[in-house]
DRENDO-1510 file (C-alpha; in Angstrom, 1 decimal, always signed):
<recs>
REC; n; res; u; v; w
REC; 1; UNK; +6.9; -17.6; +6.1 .
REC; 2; UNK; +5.9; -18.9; +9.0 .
REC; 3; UNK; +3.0; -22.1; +7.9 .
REC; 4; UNK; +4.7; -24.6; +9.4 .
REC; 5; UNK; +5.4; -22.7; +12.4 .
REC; 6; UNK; +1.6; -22.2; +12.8 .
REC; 7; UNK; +0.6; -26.3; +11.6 .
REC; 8; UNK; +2.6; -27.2; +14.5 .
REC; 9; UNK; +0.7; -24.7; +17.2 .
REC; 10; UNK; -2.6; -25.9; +15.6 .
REC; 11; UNK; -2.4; -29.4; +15.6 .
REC; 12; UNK; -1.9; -29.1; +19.2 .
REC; 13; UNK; -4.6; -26.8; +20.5 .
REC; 14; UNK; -7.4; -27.4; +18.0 .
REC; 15; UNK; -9.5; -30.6; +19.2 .
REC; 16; UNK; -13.2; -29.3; +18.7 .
REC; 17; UNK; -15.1; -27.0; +16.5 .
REC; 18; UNK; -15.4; -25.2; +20.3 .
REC; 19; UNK; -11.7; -24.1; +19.5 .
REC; 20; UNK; -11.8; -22.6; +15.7 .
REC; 21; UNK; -11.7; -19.8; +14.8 .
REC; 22; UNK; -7.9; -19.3; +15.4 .
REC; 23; UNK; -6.9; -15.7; +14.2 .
REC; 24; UNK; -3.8; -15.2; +14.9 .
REC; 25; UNK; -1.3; -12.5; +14.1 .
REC; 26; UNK; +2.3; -11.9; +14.4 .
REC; 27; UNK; +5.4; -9.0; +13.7 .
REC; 28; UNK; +8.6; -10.7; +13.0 .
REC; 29; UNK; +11.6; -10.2; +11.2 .
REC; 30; UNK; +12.1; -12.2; +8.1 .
REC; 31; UNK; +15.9; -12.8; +6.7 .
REC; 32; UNK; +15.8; -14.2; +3.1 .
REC; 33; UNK; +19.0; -14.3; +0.3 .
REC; 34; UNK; +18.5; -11.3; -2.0 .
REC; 35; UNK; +20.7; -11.2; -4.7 .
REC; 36; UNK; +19.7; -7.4; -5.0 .
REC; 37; UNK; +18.9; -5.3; -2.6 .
REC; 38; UNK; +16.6; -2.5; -2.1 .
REC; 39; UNK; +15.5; -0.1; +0.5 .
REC; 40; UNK; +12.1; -1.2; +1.6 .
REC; 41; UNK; +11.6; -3.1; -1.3 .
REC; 42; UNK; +13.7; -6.4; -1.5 .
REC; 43; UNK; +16.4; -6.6; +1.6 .
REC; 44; UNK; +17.4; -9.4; +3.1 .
REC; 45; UNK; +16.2; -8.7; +6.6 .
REC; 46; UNK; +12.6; -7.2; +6.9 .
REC; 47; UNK; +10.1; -6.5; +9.3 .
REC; 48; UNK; +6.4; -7.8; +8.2 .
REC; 49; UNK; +3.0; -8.6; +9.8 .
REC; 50; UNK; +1.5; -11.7; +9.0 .
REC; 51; UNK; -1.8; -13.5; +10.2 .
REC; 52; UNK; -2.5; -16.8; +10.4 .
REC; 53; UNK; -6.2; -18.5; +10.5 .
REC; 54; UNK; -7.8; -21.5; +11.1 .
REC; 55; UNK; -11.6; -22.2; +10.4 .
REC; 56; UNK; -14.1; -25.1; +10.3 .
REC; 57; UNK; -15.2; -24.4; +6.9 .
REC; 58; UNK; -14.4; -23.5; +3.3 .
REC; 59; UNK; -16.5; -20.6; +3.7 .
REC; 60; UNK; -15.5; -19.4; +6.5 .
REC; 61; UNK; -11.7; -19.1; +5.2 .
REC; 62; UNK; -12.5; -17.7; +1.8 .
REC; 63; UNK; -14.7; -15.3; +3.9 .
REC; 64; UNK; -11.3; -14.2; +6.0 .
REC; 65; UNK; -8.8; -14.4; +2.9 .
REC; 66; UNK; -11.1; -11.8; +1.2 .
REC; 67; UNK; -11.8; -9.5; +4.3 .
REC; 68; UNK; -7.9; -9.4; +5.2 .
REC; 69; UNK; -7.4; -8.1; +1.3 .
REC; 70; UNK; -9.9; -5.7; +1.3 .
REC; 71; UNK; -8.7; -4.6; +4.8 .
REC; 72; UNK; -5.1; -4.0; +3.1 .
REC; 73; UNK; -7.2; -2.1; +0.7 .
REC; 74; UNK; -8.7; +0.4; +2.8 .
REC; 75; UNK; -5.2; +0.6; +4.2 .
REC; 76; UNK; -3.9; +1.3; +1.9 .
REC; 77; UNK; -6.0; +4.1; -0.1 .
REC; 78; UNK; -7.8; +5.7; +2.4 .
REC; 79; UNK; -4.4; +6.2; +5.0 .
REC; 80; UNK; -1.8; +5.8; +2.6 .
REC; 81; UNK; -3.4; +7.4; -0.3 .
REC; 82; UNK; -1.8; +4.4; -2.6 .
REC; 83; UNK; -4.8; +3.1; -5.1 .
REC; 84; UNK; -4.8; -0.6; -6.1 .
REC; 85; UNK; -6.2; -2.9; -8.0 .
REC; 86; UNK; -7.4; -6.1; -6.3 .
REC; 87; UNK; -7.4; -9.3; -7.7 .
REC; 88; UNK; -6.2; -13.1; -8.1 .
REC; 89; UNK; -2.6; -14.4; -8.7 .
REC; 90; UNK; -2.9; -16.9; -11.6 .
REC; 91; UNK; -1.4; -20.4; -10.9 .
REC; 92; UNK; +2.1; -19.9; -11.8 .
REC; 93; UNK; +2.2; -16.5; -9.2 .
REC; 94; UNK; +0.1; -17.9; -6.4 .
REC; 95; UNK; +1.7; -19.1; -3.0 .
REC; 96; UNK; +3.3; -22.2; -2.9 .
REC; 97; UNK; +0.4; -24.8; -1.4 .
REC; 98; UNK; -2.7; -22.5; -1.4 .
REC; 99; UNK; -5.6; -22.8; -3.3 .
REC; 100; UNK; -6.2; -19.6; -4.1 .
REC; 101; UNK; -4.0; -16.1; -3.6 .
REC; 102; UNK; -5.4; -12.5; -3.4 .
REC; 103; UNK; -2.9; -9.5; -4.3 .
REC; 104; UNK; -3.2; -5.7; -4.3 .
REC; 105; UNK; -1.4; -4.5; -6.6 .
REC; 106; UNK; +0.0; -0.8; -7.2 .
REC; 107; UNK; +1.6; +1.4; -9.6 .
REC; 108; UNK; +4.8; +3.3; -8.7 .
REC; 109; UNK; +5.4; +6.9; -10.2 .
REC; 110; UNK; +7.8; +5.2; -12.8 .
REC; 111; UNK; +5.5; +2.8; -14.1 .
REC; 112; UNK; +6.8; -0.2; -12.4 .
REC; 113; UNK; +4.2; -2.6; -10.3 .
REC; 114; UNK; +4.2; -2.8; -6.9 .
REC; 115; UNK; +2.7; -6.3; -4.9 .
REC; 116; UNK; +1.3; -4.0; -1.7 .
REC; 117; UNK; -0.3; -7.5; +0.0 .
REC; 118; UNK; -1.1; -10.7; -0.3 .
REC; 119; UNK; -3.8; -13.4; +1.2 .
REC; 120; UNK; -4.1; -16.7; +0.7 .
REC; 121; UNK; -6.5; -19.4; +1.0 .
REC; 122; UNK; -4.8; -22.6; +1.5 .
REC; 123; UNK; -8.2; -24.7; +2.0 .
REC; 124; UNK; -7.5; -27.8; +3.8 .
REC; 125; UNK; -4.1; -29.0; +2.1 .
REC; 126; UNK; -1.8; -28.1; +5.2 .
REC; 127; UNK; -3.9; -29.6; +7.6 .
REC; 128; UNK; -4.2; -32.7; +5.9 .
REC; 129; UNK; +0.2; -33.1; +5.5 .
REC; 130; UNK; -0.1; -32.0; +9.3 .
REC; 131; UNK; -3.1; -33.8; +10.9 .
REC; 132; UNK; -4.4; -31.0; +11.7 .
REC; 133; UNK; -8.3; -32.4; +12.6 .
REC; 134; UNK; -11.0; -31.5; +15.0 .
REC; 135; UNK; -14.4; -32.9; +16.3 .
REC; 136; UNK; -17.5; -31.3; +14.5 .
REC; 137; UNK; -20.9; -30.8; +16.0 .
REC; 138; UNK; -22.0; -33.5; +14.4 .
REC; 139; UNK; -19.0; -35.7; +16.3 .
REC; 140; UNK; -17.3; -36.7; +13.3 .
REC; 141; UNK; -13.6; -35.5; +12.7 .
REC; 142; UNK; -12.7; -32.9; +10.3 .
REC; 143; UNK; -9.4; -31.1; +8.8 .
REC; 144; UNK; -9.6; -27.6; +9.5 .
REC; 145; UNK; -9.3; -24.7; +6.4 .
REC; 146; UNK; -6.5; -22.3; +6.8 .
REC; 147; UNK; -5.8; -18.8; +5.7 .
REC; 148; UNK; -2.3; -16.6; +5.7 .
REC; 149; UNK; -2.2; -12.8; +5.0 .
REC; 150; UNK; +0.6; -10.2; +5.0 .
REC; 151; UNK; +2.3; -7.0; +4.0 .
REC; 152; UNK; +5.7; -5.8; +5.0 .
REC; 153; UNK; +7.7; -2.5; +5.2 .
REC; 154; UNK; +7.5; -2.4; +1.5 .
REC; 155; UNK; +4.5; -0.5; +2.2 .
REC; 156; UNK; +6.4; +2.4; +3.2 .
REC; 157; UNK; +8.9; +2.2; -0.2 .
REC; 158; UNK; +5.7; +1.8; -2.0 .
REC; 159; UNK; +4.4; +5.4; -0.1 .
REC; 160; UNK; +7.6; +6.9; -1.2 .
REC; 161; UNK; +7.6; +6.1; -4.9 .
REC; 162; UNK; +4.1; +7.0; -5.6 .
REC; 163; UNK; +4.0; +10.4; -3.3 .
REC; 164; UNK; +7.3; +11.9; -3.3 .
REC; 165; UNK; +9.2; +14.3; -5.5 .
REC; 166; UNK; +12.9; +15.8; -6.2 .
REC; 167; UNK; +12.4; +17.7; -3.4 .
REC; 168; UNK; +11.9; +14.5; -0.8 .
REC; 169; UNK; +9.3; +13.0; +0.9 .
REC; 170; UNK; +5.6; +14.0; +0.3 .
REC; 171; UNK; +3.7; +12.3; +3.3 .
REC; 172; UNK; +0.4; +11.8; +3.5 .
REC; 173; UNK; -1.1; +13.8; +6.5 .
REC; 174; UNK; -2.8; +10.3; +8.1 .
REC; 175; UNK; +0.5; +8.6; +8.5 .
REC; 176; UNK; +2.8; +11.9; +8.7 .
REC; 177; UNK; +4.6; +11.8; +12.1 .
REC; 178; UNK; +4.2; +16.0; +12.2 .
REC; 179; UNK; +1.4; +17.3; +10.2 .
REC; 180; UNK; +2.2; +21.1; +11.1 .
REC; 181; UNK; +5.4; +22.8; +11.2 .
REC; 182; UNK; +5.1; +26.2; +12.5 .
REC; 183; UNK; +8.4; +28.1; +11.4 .
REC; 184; UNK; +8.8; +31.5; +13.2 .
REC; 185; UNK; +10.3; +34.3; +10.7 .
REC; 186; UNK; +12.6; +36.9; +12.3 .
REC; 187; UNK; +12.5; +34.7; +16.0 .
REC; 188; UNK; +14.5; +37.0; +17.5 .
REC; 189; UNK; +12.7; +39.7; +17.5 .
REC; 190; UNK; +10.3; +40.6; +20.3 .
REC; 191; UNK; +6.9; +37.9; +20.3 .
REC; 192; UNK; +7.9; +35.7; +17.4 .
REC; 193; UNK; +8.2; +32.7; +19.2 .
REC; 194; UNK; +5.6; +33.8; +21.6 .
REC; 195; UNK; +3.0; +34.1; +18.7 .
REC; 196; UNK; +4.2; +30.8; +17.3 .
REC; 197; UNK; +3.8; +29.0; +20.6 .
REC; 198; UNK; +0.3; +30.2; +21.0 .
REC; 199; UNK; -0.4; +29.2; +17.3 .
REC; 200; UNK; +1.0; +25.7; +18.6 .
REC; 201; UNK; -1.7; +25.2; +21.2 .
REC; 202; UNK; -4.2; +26.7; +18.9 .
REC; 203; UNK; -3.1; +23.6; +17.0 .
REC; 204; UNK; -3.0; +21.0; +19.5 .
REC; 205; UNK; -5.0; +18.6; +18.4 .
REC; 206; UNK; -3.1; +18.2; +15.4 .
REC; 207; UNK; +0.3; +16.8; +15.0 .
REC; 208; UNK; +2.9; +20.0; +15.8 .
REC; 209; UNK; +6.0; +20.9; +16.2 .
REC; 210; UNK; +7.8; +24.5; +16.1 .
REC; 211; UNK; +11.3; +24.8; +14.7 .
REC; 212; UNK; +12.8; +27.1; +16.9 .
REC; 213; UNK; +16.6; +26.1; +15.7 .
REC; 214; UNK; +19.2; +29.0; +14.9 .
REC; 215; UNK; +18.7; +27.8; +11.0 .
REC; 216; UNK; +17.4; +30.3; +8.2 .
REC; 217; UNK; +13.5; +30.1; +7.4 .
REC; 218; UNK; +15.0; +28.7; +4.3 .
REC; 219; UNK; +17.1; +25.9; +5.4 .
REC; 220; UNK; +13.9; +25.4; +7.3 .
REC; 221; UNK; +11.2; +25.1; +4.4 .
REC; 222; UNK; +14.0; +23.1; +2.7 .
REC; 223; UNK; +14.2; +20.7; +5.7 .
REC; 224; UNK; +10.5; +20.5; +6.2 .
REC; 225; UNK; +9.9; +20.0; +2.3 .
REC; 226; UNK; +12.3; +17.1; +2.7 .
REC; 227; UNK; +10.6; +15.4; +5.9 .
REC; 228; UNK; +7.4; +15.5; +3.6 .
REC; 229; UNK; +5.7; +17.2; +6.8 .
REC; 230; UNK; +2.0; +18.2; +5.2 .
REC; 231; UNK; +1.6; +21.6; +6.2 .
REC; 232; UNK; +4.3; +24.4; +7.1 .
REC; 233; UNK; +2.7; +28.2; +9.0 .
REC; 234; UNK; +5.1; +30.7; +8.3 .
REC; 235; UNK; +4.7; +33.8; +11.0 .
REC; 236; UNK; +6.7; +37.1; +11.5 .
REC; 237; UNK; +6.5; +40.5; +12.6 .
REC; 238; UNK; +4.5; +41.3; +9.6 .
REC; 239; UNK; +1.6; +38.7; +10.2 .
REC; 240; UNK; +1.5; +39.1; +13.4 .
REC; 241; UNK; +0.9; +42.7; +13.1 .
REC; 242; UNK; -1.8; +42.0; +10.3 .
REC; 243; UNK; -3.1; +39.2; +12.8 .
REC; 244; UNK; -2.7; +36.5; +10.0 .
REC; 245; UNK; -0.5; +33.7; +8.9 .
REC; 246; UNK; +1.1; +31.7; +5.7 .
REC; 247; UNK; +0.2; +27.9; +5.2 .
REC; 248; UNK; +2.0; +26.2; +2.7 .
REC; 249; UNK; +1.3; +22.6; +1.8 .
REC; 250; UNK; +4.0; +20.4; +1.0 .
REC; 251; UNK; +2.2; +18.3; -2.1 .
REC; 252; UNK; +1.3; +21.4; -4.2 .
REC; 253; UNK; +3.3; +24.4; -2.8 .
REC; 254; UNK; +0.0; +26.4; -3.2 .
REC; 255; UNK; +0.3; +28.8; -0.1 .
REC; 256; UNK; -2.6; +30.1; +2.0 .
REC; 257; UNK; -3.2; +33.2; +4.0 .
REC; 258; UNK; -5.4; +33.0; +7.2 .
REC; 259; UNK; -6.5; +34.6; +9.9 .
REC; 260; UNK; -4.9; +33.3; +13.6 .
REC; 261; UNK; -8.7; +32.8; +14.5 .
REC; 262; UNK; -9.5; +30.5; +11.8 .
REC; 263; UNK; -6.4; +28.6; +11.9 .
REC; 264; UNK; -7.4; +25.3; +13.6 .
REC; 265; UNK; -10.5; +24.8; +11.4 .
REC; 266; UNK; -8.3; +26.0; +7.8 .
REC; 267; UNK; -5.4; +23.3; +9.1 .
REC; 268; UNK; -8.2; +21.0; +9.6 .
REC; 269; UNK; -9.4; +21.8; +6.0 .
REC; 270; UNK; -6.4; +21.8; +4.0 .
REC; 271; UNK; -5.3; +18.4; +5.9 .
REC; 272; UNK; -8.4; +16.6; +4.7 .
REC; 273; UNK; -8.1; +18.0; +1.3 .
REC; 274; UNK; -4.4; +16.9; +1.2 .
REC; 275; UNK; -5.3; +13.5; +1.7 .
REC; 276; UNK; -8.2; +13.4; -0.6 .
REC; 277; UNK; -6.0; +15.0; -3.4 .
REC; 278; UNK; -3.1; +12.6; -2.9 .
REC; 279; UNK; -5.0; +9.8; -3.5 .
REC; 280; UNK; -6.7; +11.3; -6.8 .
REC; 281; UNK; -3.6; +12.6; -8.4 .
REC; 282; UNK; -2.1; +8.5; -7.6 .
REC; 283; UNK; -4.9; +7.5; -9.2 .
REC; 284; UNK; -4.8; +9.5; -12.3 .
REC; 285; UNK; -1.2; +9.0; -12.8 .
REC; 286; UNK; -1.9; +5.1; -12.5 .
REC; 287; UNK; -4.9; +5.5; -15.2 .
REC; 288; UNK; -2.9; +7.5; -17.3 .
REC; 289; UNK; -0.4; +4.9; -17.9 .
REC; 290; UNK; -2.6; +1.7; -17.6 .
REC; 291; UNK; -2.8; +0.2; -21.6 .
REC; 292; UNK; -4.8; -2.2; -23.3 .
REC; 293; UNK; -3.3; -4.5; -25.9 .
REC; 294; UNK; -5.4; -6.8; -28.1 .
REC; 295; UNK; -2.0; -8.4; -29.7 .
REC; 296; UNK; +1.1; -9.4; -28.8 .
REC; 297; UNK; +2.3; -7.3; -31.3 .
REC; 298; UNK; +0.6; -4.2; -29.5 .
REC; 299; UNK; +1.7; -5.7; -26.1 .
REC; 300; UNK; +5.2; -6.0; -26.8 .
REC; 301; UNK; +5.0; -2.3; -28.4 .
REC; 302; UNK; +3.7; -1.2; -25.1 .
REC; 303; UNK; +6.1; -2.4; -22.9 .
REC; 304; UNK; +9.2; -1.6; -25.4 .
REC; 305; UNK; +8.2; +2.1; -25.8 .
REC; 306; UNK; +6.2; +2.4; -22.2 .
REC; 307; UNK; +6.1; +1.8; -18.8 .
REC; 308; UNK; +2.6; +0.9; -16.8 .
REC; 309; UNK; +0.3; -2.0; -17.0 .
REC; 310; UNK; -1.3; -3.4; -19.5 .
REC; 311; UNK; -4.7; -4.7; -19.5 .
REC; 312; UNK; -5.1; -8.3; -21.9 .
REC; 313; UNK; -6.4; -11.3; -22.4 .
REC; 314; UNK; -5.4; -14.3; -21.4 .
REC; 315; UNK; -5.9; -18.0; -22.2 .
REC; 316; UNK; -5.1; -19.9; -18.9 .
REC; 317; UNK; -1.9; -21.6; -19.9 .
REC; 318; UNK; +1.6; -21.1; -18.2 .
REC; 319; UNK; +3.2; -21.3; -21.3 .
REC; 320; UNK; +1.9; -18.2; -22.6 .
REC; 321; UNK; +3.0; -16.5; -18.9 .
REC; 322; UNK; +6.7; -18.3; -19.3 .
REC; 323; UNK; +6.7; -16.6; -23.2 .
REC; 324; UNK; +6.1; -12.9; -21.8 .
REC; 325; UNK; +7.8; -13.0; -18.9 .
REC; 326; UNK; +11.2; -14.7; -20.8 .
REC; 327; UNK; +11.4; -12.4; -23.8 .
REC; 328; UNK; +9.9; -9.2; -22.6 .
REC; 329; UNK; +10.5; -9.6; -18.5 .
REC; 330; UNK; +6.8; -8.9; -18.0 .
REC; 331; UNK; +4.9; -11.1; -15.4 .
REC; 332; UNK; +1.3; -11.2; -14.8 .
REC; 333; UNK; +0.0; -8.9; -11.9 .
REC; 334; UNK; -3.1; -10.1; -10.9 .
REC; 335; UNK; -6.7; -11.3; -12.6 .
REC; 336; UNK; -8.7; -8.2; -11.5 .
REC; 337; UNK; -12.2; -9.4; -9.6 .
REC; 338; UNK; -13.6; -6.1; -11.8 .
REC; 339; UNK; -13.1; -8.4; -15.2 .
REC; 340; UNK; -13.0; -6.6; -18.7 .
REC; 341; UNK; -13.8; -8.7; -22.4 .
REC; 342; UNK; -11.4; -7.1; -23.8 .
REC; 343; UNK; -11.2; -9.7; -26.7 .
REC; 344; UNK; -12.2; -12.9; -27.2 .
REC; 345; UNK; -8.3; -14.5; -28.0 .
REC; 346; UNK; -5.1; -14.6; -25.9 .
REC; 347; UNK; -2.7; -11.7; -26.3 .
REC; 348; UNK; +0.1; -14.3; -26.7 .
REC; 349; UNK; -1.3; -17.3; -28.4 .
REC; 350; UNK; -4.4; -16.3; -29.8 .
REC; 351; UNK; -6.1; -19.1; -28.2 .
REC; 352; UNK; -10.0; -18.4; -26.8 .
REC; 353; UNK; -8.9; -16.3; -23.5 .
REC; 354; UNK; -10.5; -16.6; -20.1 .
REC; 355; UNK; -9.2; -14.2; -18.2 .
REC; 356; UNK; -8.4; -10.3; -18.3 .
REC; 357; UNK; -4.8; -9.9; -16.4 .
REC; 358; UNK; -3.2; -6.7; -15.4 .
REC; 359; UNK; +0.4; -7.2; -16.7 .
REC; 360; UNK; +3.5; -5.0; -16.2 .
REC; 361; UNK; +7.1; -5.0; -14.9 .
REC; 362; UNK; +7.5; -5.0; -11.4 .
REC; 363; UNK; +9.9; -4.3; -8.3 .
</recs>
């Protein structure tokens, strides 16, 4: 990541409390030696956003470290229909010189955990190894408080492990390149694509496209089914005789007749309901296999027969993190802000716990 990058610009350009805040952001490549590989997930090259802030005060950095995660929130559920949980890397997970680091954390459709974001609160410690000061309003000088945040083209393995089916991709309609396929049946007879081109500028202020390609209607749904493209209108002789059309979505297959008329404000409806639905069914699927364990009997049980997370108690000590993780390959997730007393002992040790942690195996 790019810290010292960013140390370097600041300690240049930040003389006064005149010149913070800095809120900075960048895209860039990052290359790093995978031993493993996966698409999206873990390559060696990949392309991420990352900010970078500077502040006057404590405050005013924890303030941005918590707005950038709960922007990645709101990302991420309300566009990319993924829910999280958000919370607080324990000491042994957090970034490497911060203070404190924020996570959102999500639940693939085979039970494995997903880290969707981070943001970090590195307080004062890099300005202070980089000189990194400025003149107050009260004329004395100062280190500054910094901030990082990021997500990466994870994001979009992430959208297709928690969407997407034996069929292929299952997009959601915000983010879907072509919301509405229009496939014309029988286009070679006389005002098929005629009547599909005029249902494409009913449609035009939606995301559209007609396939007009010499392939079958069924090479077609399969190829649209595949794209994950929301919504497919199916319209033929027939329909266009009974002055009506098919709408299929992609996520449930449930099919739809409608009127040419009401087509713009149905597309509109079924669009908004897609997205609403994807984002329930994602949650629901990551409640059903979120577990609580008040043992470590019961928490190895879990994760030897299961796959989700596990809500547990927690004592505070690395040792007890170094256990799980070693014999079971289970790592802490986050410390949810939304805590639970779940128990009054550690899972592991049995000690007095002080934190619940959301733990589970991740990519």
């Amino acid at each position: 990541t790019s810290e010292t990058l960013f140390c370097d610009y600041y300690k240049n350009v930040v003389q006064s409390y005149r010149d913070l805040p800095q809120v900075l952001n960048q895209w860039c490549s990052v290359v790093r030696w995978e031993k493993e590989t996966r698409p999206f997930l873990r390559s060696r090259e990949f392309l991420w956003q990352e900010g970078h802030t500077a502040h006057a005060t404590a405050e005013e950095a924890e303030e941005r470290t918590l707005q950038m995660l709960n922007v990645y929130t709101e990302f991420l559920e309300k566009v990319l229909a993924i829910p999280v949980i958000k919370g607080q890397k324990t000491e042994k997970e957090r970034f490497a010189g911060a203070i404190a680091t924020y996570t959102v954390e999500a639940l693939m459709h085979d039970g494995k955990a997903l880290q969707s974001g981070t943001s970090h609160n590195f307080g004062d410690g890099f300005a202070k190894a980089f000189g990194i000061q400025f003149a107050d309003k009260d004329n004395t000088l100062k280190h500054v408080h910094q901030t990082s945040w990021g997500v990466s083209t994870r994001m979009i393995g992430g959208l297709i492990m928690v969407h997407s089916d034996n069929s292929g991709l299952v997009l959601p309609p915000k983010v879907a390149p072509v919301q509405v396929m229009i496939i014309p049946i029988q286009q070679r007879k006389e005002g098929v694509l005629e009547k599909a081109a005029e249902l494409k500028e009913m449609l035009k202020d939606f995301r559209v496209k007609v396939d007009d390609s010499d392939k079958s209607p069924g090479w077609k749904f399969s190829e649209q089914e595949m794209r994950g493209i929301p919504l497919r209108v199916e319209v033929g002789p027939k329909d266009i005789e009974a002055g009506k059309c098919v709408i299929c979505r992609r996520d449930t297959g449930e099919k739809t007749e409608v009127g040419f008329d009401g087509l713009a404000e149905k597309v509109q409806e079924l669009l908004i309901k897609m997205q609403t639905e994807m984002l329930e069914r994602a949650r629901a699927h990551r409640d059903a296999h979120t577990y609580i364990a008040k043992d470590y009997e019961e928490f190895k049980k879990i994760f030897t027969e299961k796959t989700g997370f596990v809500k547990a108690m927690w004592c505070g000590c690395q040792d007890c993190e170094d256990k799980i993780k070693e014999e079971l390959s289970v790592t802490s997730r986050c410390m949810p802000f939304e805590q639970e007393q779940l128990s009054d002992v550690c899972v592991c040790c049995g000690k007095p716990a002080k934190k619940m942690v959301y733990w589970g195996k991740a990519y």
